[in-house]
N, C-alpha and C positions, 0 to 999 in steps of 0.2 A: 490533612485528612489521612487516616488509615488505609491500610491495604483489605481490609474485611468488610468495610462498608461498601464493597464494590460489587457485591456479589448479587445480582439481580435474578438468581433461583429459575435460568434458562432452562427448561426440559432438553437432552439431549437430541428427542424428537424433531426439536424446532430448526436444527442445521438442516441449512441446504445445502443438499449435495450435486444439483448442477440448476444449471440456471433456468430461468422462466425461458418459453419460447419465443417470445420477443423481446427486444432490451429494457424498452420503455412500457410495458404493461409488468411490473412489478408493482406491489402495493407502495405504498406512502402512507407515512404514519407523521401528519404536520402537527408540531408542535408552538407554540406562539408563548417564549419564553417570559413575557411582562404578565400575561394572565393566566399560565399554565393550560389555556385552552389546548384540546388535542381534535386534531381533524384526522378521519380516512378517508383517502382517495386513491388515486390511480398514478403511477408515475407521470406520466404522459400528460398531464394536470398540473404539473410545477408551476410552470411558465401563467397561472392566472396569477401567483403570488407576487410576479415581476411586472415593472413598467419601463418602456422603454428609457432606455440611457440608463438602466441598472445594469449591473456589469457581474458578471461569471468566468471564475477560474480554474482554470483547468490544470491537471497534473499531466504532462505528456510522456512520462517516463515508458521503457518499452518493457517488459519481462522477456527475458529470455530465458531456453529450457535447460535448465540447472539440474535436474537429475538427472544422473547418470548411472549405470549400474556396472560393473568392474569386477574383474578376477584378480584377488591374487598369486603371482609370480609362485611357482613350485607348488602350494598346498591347493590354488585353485577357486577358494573361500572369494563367496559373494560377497561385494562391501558395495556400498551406496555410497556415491561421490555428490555432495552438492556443493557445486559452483557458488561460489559468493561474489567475487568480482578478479578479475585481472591484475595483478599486480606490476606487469611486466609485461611488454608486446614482446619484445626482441629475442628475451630468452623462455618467452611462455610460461613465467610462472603465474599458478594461480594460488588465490584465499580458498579453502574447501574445507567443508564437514565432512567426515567418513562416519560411518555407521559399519558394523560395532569397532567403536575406537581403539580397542583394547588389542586388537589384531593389527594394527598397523604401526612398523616401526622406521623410522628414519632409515632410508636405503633402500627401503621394499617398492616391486614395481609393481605399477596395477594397468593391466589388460583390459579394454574396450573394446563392443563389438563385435559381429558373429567371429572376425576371421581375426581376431586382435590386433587390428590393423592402426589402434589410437594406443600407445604406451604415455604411462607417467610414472616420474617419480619421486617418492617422499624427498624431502629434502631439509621439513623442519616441522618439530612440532609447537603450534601459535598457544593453541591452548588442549583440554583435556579431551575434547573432541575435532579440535579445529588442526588443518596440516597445512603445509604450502606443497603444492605439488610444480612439479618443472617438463612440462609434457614434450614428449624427445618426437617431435617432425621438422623436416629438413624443408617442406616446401613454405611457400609464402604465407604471410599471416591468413592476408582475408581466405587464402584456403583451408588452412588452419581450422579457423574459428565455424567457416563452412561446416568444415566436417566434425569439429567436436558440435555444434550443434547440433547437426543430422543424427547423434548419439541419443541425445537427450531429450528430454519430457519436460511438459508442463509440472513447474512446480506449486503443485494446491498445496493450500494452506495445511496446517496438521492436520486438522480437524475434520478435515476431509477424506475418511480413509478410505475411499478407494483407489483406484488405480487412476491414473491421466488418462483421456480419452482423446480422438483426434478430436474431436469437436473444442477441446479444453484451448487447444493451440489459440484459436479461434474469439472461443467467449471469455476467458482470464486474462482478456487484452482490451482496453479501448480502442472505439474506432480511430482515435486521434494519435495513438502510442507512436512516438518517433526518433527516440533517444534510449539506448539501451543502455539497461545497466542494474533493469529491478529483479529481485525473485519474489516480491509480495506485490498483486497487484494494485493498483488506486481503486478501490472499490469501487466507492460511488459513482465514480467516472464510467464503469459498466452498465448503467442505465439508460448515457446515452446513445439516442441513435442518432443516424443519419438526417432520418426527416423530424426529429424532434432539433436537432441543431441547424435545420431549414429552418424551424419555425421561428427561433430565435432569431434566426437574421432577420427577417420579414418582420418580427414584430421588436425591433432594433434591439436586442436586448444583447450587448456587449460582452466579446468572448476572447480569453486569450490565456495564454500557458505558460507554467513556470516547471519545472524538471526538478523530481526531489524523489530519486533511486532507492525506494524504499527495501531496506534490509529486514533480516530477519529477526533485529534487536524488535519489532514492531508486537514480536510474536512471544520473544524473552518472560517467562517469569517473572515475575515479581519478588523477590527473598526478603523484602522488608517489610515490617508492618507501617514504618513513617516514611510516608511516600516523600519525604523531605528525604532522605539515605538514598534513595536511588539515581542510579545515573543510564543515561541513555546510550547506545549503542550511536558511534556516527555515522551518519547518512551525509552524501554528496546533492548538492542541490548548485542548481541556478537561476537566480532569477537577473534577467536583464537588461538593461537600460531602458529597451524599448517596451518592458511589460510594466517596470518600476513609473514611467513617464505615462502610461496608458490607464494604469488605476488610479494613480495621483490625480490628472485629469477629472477621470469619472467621479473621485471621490469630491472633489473641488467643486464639480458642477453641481453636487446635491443627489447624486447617483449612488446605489446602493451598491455593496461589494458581496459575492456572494463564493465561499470557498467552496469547491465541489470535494469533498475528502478533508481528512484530516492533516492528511498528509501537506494539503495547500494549508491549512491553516497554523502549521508550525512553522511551513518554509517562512508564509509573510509575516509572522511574529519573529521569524527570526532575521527579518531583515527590516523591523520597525523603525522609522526616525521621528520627525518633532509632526504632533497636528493628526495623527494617523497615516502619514504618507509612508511609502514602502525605499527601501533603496537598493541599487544594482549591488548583487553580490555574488560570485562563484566561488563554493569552499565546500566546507563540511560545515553539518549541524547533530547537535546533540540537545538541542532543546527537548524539554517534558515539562507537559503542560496539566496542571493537574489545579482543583478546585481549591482555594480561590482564584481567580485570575482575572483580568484585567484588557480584555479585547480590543485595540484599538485599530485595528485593519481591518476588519471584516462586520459587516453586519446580520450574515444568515450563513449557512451551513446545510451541505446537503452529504451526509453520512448513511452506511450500514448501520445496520443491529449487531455490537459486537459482543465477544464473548465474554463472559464474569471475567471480573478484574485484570481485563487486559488495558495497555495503554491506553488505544483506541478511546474503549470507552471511556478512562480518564476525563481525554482530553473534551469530549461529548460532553461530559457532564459540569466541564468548566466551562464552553461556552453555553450552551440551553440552562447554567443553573443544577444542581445536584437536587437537589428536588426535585424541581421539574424533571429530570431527566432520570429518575429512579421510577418518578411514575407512568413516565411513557413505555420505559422499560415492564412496568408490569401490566400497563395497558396493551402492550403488543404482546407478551406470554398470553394473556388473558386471548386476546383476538388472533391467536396464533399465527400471528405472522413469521416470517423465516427469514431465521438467525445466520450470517457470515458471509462471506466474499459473494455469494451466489444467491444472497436471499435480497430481502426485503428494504427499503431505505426510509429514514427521517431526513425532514425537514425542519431549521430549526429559525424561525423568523419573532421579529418582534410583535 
């Protein structure tokens, strides 16, 4: 498929820019990919589509607050430092974006902080925006990391242009997040709550987690029109023995598998072996999943409304069908429902 056919004519209107007031009273927009039937409902309502010993998966990745903002060294110049991940505990280097790149050269140090009490310094440049920075504190890691976090902000997505707010800390998190390591959060995994994942247990419908550190290749451009030329950014994932053992199971007894995000639904594609079963793996992945394709781990899908020809959507439109899923796409413009990290969710079942 093309990179132009992606373009589902989103009004800019449609982003939300912070989230509903409770997790689970967001819309649903259910899609029943064998008849292209389309239902609205209430999030909080998923759980009629499920029977017990059907199984749900969760992404437990945590977001941590990656923007930073910095002086630099003699001229004073604001630059935006975002954190991408750790390279090194010992000697504290990190992966980072600067913003504006063109101001920052190999050797320059940049200043955090009312009293500039965080120093870093360039040490390489990765790519045309990208640097490794080597942050000069002498005490211990976890105080370290303490305090470069107590620096930093929720990082929302682009498309979100306001500022982080404290509440962001909060809702651009799952209540389940317990592995650090994301700055894009699992979207759909924001819908749930507390007593909607009670009612799951009571009405046995099976839950468990797989960790897939979503980066900000999620968010990357596009530059090609044959989405066959493009390549993914890697992302760190694990799934492990005991969740690979856990869904095999469910799947074996006649139990349905249901990915909450995208983000689960490339990890366990990317850990597929014979029958539909999953297998234990911790590495990196660079899978893209894009129409046609071929699903054999999962049988529903509980995603955002994402933005014209971004991945995301891609990969939406290979499991619901490109059809299907261009029309729900303009059945939710049409019902204005709301678009990205903070808006609205489909469901996508047989």
């Amino acid at each position: 498929m093309k990179l132009s056919e992606f373009d589902t004519k989103m009004p800019s209107e449609l982003i939300a820019t912070h989230p509903e007031h409770n997790r689970d009273e967001s819309r649903l927009l259910v899609l029943h990919r064998k008849s292209g039937e389309i239902e609205h409902r209430v999030f909080k309502e998923i759980l009629e589509y499920f029977k017990p010993h059907d199984m749900m998966v969760f992404n437990d990745t945590q977001v941590f607050p990656a923007k930073l903002m910095g002086n630099k060294e003699k001229t004073g110049a604001r630059i935006e430092v975002f954190l991408l991940r750790e390279l090194n505990e010992e000697h504290k280097l990190w992966d980072v974006l600067v913003e504006p790149a063109r101001k920052i050269r190999i050797g320059n140090k940049l200043y955090f902080g009312l009293d500039d009490s965080m120093v870093a310094e360039v040490i390489d440049n990765t790519t045309s925006r990208g640097r490794t920075l080597r942050f000069l504190y002498d005490g211990p890691h976890d105080e370290f990391k303490s305090n470069l976090y107590a620096l930093g902000s929720t990082p929302l997505p682009y498309y979100i242009t306001r500022e982080a707010e404290p509440d962001d800390a909060e809702r651009y998190q799952t209540i389940f997040a317990r592995h650090e390591g994301a700055v894009v959060a699992p979207a759909a995994g924001l819908h749930f709550s507390r007593e909607l994942m009670r009612r799951m247990e009571i009405n046995d419908i099976a839950t468990d987690f797989l960790t897939l550190h979503i980066g900000l290749g999620s968010y990357r451009d596009i530059d090609v029109e044959d989405l066959t030329k493009h390549r993914m950014d890697s992302e760190q994932m694990e799934v492990t023995p005991q969740l690979a053992d856990h869904v095999n199971q469910v799947r074996d007894a006649g139990g349905r598998i249901c990915a909450v995000g995208t983000s689960v639904l490339r990890a366990m594609e990317s850990t597929v072996g014979m029958n539909g079963h999953i297998k234990p793996y911790a590495g990196w992945t660079n899978k893209f999943i894009f129409p046609p394709y071929d699903f054999s781990t999962t049988d529903a899908l509980v995603t955002n409304f994402h933005m014209p020809y971004s991945i995301m959507l891609m990969i939406t439109a290979a499991f619901g069908g490109y059809e299907n899923t261009m029309s729900a796409y303009r059945e939710a413009v049409e019902q204005k429902y709301r678009f990205g990290a903070y808006g609205d969710a489909m469901l996508i079942v047989d």
